[in-house]
C-alpha positions in Angstrom: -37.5 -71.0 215.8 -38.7 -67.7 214.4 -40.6 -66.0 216.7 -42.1 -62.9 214.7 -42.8 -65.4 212.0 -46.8 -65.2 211.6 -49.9 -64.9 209.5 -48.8 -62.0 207.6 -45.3 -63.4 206.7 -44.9 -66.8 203.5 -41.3 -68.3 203.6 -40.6 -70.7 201.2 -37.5 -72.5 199.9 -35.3 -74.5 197.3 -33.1 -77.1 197.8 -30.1 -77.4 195.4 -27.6 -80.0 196.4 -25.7 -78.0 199.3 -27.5 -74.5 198.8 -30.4 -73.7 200.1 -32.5 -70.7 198.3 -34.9 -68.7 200.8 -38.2 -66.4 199.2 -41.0 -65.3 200.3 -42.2 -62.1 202.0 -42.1 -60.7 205.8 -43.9 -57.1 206.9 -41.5 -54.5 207.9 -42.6 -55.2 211.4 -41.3 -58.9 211.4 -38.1 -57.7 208.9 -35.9 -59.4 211.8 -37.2 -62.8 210.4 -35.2 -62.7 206.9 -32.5 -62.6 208.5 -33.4 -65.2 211.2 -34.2 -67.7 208.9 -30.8 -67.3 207.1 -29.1 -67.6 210.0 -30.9 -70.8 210.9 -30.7 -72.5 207.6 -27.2 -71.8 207.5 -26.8 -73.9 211.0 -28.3 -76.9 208.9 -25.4 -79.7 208.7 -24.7 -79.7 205.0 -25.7 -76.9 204.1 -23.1 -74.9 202.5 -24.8 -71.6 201.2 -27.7 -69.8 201.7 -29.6 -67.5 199.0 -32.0 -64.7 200.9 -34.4 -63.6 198.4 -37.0 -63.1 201.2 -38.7 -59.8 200.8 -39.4 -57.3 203.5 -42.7 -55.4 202.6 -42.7 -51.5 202.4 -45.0 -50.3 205.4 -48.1 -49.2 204.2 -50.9 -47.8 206.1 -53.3 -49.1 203.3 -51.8 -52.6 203.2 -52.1 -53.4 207.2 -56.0 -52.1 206.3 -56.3 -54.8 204.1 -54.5 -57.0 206.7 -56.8 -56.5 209.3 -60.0 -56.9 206.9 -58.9 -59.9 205.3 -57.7 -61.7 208.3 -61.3 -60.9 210.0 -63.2 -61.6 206.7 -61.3 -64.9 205.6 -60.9 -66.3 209.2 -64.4 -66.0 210.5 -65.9 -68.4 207.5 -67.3 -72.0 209.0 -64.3 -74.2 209.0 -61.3 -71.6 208.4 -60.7 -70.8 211.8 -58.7 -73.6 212.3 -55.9 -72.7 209.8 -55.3 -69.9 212.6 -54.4 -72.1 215.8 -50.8 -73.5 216.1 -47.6 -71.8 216.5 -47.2 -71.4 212.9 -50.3 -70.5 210.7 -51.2 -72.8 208.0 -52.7 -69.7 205.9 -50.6 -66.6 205.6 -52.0 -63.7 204.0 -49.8 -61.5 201.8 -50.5 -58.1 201.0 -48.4 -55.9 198.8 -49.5 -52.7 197.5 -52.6 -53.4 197.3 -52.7 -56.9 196.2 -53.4 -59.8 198.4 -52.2 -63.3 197.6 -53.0 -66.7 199.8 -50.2 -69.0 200.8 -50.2 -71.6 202.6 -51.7 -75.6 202.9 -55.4 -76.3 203.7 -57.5 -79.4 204.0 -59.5 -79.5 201.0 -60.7 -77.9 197.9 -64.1 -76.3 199.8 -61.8 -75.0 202.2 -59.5 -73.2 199.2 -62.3 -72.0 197.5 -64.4 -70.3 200.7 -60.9 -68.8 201.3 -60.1 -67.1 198.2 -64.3 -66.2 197.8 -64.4 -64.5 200.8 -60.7 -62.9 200.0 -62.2 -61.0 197.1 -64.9 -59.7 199.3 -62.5 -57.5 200.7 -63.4 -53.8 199.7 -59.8 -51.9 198.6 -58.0 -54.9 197.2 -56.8 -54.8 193.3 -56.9 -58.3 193.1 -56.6 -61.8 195.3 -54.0 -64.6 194.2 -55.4 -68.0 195.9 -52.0 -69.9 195.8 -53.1 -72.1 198.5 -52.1 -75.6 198.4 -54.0 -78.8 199.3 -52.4 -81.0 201.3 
């Protein structure tokens, strides 16, 4: 349903009664996205309002460094791979100025904790969040 929606993007949401409350983040690149998943919830029978809190990221040549590294570094540890395949990723990697948190739902605790080890590996990052969920 969202097509630019990827590895580098986290939406989440709230349900309150009727209204539906959207957050996350999207890269500037994929900026298109907040508004298609608006649009989408919106088309929801019963829903009757729609909050947008999604972010879009600032571009940043330093943050799509850190992009690139992480996505190499955390992705090519035995077993993490996996979190890649699919239309939408089950891992997304956030990085805002500098700072790099992991959303998403893995398998296991091992699988969490190689992920947010080899996330602080990264050279250039000011600090990793590993806000992964196991489910």
């Amino acid at each position: 349903m969202l097509p630019w929606y990827g590895v580098f993007d986290h939406l989440d949401y709230q349900v309150n009664g009727t209204e539906v409350i959207l957050s996350g983040q999207v890269i500037s690149e994929h900026a298109v996205t907040k508004d298609d998943a608006a649009r989408f919830v919106k088309s929801i029978p019963g829903v009757t309002k729609v909050v947008n809190n999604i972010e879009v990221l600032p571009p940043s040549r330093f943050d799509d460094q850190i992009r690139r590294a992480e996505f190499r570094t955390v992705f090519s540890q035995s077993d993490l791979g996996r979190y890649t395949m699919g239309a939408i990723p089950q891992v997304h990697i956030i990085v805002k100025n500098g700072h790099v948190s992991l959303e998403g739902v893995v398998m296991n605790q091992m699988d969490k904790n190689i992920a947010g080890i080899a996330a602080n590996t990264v050279p250039g990052v000011f600090s990793v969040e590993n806000n992964l969920r196991i489910g």
